[in-house]
C-alpha positions as CSV (number, residue, x, y, z in Angstrom):
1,X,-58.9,0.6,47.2
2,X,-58.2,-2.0,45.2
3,X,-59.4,-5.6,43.3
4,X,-56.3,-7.7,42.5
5,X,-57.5,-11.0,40.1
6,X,-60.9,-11.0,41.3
7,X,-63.4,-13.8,40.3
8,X,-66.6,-14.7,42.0
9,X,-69.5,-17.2,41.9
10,X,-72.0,-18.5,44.4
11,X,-70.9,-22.2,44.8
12,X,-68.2,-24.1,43.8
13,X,-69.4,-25.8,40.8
14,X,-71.8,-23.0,40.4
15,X,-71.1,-20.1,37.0
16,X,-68.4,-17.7,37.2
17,X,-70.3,-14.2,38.2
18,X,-67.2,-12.1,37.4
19,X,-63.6,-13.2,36.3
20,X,-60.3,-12.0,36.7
21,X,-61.5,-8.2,37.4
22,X,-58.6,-5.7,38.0
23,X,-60.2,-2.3,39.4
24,X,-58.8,0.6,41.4
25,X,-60.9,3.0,43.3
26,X,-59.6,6.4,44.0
27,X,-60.6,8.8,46.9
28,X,-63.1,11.4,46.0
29,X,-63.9,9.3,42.8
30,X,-67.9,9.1,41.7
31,X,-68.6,5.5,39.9
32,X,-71.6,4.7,37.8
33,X,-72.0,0.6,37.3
34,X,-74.2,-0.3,34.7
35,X,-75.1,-3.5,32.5
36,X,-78.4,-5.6,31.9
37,X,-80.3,-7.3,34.3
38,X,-78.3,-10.3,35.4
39,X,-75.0,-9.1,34.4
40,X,-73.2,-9.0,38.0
41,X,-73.6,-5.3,38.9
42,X,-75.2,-6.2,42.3
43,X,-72.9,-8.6,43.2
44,X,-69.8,-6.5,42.2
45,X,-71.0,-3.8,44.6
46,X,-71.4,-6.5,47.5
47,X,-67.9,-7.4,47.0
48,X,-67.0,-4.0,47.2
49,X,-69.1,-3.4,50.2
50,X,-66.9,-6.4,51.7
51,X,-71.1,-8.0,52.2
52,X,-69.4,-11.4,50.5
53,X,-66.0,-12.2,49.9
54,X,-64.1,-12.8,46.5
55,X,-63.9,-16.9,45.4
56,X,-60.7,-16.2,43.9
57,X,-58.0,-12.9,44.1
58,X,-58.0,-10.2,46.6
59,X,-59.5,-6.7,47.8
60,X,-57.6,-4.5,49.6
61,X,-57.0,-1.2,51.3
62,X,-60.9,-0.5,51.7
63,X,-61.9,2.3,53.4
64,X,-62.7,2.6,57.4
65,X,-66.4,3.7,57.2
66,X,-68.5,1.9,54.4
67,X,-72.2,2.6,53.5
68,X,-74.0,0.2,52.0
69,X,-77.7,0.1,50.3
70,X,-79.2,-2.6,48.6
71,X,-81.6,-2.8,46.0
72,X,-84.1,-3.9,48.4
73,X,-84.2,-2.9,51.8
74,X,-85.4,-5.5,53.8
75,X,-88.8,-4.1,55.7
76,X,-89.7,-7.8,57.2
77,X,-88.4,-6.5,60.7
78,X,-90.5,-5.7,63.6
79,X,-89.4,-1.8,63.9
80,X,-90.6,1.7,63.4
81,X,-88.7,3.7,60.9
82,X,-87.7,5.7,64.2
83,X,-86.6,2.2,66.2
84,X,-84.6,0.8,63.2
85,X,-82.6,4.0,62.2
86,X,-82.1,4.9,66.0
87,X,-80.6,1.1,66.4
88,X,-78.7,1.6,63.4
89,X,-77.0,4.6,64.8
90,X,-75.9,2.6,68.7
91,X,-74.2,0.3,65.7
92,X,-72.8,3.2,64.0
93,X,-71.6,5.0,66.8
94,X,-73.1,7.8,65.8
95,X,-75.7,10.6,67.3
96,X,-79.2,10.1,66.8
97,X,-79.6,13.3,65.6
98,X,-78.2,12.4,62.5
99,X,-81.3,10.9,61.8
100,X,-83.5,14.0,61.5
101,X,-81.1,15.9,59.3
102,X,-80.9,12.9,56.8
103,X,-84.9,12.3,56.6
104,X,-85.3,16.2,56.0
105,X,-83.0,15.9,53.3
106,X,-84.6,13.1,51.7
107,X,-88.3,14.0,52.3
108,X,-88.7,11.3,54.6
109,X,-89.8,12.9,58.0
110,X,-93.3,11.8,57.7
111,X,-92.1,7.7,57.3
112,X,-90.5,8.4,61.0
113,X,-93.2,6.8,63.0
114,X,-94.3,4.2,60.3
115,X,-93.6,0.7,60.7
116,X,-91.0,-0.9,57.9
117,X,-93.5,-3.4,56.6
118,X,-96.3,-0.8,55.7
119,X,-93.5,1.5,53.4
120,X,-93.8,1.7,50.1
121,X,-90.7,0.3,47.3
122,X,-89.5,4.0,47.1
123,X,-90.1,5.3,51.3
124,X,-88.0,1.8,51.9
125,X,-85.4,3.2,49.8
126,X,-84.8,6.3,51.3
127,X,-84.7,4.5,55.0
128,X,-81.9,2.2,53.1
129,X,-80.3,5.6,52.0
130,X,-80.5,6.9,55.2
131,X,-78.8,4.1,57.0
132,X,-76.2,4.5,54.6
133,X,-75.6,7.7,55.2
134,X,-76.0,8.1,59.4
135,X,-71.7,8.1,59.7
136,X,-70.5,10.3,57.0
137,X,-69.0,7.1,54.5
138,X,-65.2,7.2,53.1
139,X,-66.6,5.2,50.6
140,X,-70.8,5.0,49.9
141,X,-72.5,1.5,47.9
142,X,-75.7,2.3,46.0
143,X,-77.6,-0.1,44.6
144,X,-80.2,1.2,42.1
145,X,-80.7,4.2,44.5
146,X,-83.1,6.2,42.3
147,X,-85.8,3.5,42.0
148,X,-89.1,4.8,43.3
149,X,-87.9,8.1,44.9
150,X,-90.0,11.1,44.3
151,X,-88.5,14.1,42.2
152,X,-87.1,16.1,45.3
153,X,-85.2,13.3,46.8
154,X,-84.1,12.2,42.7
155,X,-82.6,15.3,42.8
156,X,-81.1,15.7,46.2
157,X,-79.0,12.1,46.0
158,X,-76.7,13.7,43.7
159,X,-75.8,16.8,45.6
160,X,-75.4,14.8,48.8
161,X,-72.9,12.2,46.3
162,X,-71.0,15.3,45.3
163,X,-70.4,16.6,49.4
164,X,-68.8,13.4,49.9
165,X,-66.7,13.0,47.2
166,X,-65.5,16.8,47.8
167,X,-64.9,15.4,51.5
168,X,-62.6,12.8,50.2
169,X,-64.9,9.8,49.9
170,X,-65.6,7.2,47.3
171,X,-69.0,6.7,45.5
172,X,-70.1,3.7,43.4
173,X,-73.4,3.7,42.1
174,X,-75.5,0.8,40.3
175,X,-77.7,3.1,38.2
176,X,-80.1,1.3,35.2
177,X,-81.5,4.8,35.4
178,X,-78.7,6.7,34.3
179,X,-79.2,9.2,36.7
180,X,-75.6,10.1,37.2
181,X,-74.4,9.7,33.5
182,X,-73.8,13.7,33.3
183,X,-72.6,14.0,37.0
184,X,-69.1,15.7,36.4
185,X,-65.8,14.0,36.4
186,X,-67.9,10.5,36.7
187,X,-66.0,7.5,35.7
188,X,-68.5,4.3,34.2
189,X,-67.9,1.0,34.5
190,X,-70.1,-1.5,32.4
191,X,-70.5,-4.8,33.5
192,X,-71.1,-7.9,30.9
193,X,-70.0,-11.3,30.4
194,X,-68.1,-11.5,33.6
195,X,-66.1,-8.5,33.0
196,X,-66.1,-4.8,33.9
197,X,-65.2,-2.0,31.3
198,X,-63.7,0.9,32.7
199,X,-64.1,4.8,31.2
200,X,-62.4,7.0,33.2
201,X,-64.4,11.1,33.3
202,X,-62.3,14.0,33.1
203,X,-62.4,16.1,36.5
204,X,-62.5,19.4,36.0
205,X,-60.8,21.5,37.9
206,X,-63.3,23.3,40.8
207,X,-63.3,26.8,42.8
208,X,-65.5,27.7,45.5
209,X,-67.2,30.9,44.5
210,X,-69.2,32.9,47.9
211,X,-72.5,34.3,46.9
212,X,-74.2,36.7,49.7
213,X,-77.9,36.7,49.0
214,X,-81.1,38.2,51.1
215,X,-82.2,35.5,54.2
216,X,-85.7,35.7,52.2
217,X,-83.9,34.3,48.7
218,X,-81.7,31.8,50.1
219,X,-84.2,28.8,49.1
220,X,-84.9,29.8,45.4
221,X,-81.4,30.8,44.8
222,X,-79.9,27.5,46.6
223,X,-82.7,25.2,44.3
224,X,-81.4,26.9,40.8
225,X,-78.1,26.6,41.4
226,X,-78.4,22.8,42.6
227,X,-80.2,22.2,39.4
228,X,-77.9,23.5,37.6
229,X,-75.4,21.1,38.6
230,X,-73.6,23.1,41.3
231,X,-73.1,21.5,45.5
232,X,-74.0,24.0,47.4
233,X,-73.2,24.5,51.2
234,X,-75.3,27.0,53.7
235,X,-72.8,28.7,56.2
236,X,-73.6,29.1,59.6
């Protein structure tokens, strides 16, 4: 994917948001966007999602299957949890079943039944990550994922980043929490005056290493070596 001469503002006579921004994305590539408040971060990753187009220059070559959450999911809607996510999925394409698997992962089987407008800032988040997630994304927009999630799901986010990425897919994350700043082989982009700064992270090179361990272990061994910065991936 890639931005050619990209500029953006909101109306024609309106400030330049970003100018002239030249980017490539590469498959399998983890992005972490950060700059203050203000700076254009949001509205970088909403040209990247394709939500709004460029004002001036071009995107190209983005991915089939985009996910997209925002900073704020938008709970004004007259749906359950359940009703929203299983509509999302007939939109998708996808098999409601999905569902289930991605609120396990992200602690959020108990929000199933509640309706949007009574969720909390961080149980709204995790529905917008969800969402995001119900067809596996070739490329996945997060804005300010991290905000208000509980520890579990804090540290979950990352592992399911690194399964897609290993699967091929693109990642860009607007992060003021610095949550991914260690991920490995994580390029950063920082966003001020209208301009984004590019550091590229070093991959390193990975091997898949099969460790048998009793059914009764599985958990605790699974947990230490996630928090130690490893994906992990249960076999049948």
């Amino acid at each position: 994917m890639r931005l050619s001469k990209v500029s953006f503002r909101y109306s024609r006579r309106g400030p330049w948001v970003l100018r002239d921004i030249e980017l490539a994305l590469q498959p399998g590539s983890v992005i972490e966007v950060t700059g203050r408040n203000g700076a254009g971060k949001s509205t970088l990753l909403r040209l990247l999602a394709g939500i709004v187009p460029p004002s001036q220059g071009s995107i190209s070559e983005r991915p089939r299957v985009v996910g997209y959450a925002p900073d704020v999911f938008p709970v004004d809607q007259a749906f359950t949890v359940t009703a929203y996510l299983t509509h999302m999925t007939r939109i998708r394409g996808v098999s409601p079943a999905a569902i289930g698997r991605l609120a396990e992962r992200l602690n959020a089987t108990h929000l199933l039944e509640q309706p949007l407008g009574d969720l909390s800032k961080g149980s709204a988040q995790k529905v917008g990550l969800i969402q995001s997630l119900l067809a596996p994304p070739d490329l996945l927009i997060l804005d300010e994922p991290f905000a208000g999630l509980d520890a579990h799901t804090r540290a979950e986010l990352p592992v399911i980043i690194g399964e897609i990425a290993a699967n091929g897919g693109t990642i860009v994350v607007s992060d003021h929490q610095n949550q991914l700043e260690n991920f490995p082989g994580a390029d950063h982009w920082l966003v001020a005056d209208g301009a984004v700064t590019v550091k590229t992270g070093e991959r390193p090179q990975q091997v898949v290493i099969e460790v048998v361990v009793d059914a009764g272990q599985a958990d605790e061994v699974e947990q230490k070596l996630r928090a130690d910065g490893h994906t992990t991936r249960r076999l049948p």
